[in-house]
C-alpha positions as CSV (number, residue, x, y, z in Angstrom):
1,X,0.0,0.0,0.0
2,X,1.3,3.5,-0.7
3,X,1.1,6.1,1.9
4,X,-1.7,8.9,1.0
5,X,0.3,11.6,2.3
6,X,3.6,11.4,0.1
7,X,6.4,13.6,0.7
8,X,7.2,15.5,-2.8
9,X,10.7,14.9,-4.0
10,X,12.7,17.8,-3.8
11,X,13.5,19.0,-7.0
12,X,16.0,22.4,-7.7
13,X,15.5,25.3,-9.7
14,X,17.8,27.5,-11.2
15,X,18.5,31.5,-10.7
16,X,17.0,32.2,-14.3
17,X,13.8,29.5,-13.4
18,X,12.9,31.3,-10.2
19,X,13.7,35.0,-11.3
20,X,11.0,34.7,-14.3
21,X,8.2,33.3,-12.1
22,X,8.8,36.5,-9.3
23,X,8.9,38.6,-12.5
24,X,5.4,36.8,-13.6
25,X,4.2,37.6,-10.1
26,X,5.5,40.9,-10.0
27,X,3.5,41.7,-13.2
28,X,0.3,41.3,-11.9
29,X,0.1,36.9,-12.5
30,X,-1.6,35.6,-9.3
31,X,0.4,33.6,-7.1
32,X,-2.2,30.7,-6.6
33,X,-1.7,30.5,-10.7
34,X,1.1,30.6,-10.8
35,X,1.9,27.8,-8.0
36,X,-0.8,25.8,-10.3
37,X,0.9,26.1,-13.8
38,X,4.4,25.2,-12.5
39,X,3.7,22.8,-10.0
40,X,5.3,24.9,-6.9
41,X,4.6,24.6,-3.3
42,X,3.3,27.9,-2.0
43,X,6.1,28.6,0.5
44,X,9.0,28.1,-2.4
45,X,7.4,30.4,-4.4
46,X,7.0,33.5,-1.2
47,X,10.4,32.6,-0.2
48,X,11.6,33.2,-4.1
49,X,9.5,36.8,-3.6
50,X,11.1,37.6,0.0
51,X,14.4,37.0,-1.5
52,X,14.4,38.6,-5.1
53,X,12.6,41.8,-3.3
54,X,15.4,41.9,-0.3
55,X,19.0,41.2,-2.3
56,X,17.5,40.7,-5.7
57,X,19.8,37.1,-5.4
58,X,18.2,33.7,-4.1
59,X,21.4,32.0,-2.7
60,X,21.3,31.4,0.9
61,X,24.2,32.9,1.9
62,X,22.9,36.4,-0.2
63,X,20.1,36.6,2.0
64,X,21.5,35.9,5.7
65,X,21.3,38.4,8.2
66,X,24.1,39.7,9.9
67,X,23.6,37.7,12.8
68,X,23.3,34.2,11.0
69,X,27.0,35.8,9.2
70,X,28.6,36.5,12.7
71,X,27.5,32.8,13.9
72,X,29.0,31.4,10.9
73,X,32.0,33.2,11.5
74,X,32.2,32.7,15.4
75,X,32.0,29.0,14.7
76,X,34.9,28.9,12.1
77,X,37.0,30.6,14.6
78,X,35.9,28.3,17.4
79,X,36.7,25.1,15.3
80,X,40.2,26.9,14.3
81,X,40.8,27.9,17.9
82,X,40.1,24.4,19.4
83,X,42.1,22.6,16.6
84,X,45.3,24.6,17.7
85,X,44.6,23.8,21.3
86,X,45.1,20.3,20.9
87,X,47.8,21.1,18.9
88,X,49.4,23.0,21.9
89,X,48.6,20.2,24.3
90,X,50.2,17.4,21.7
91,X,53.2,19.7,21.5
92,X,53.5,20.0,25.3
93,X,53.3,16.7,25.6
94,X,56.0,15.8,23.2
95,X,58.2,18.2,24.9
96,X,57.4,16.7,28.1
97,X,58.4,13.5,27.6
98,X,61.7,14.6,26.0
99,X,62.9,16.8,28.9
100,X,62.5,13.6,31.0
């Protein structure tokens, strides 16, 4: 038996795909049509929208705040930081055990 409620395979669009159907919205197409003619969840298409209308770009990384850049950043350095600790605490214990 097949489950009623399938999950829809996620599928990717490119730049040029999601820039014409904002533009189609933009010129006066209605969304719900839209959604219908190309076989797009609701929630893809408004989050194409919010992002064309913010950076006019639909990467991810285009369209984080400057608090979700910071995190990213803090984390890098954190990784970094904690990778040359245990660097330090290999080389003190080398130098340790030749001293003895």
């Amino acid at each position: 038996m097949t489950n009623p409620i399938s999950r829809r395979e996620k599928r990717s669009f490119s730049n040029e795909f999601k820039k014409q159907r904002v533009m189609l919205y933009q010129n006066g197409k209605k969304r719900a049509d839209i959604v219908t003619e190309y076989d797009l969840t609701k929630s893809a298409l408004d989050k194409w929208i919010k992002q064309y209308q913010t950076t006019g770009e639909f990467t991810a990384q285009a369209n984080r705040r400057a608090q979700e850049n910071e995190l990213i950043a803090l984390r890098k350095e954190n990784k970094r930081l904690l990778m040359e600790n245990d660097i330090l605490k290999q080389a003190a214990l080398i130098i340790g055990r030749k001293s003895n």
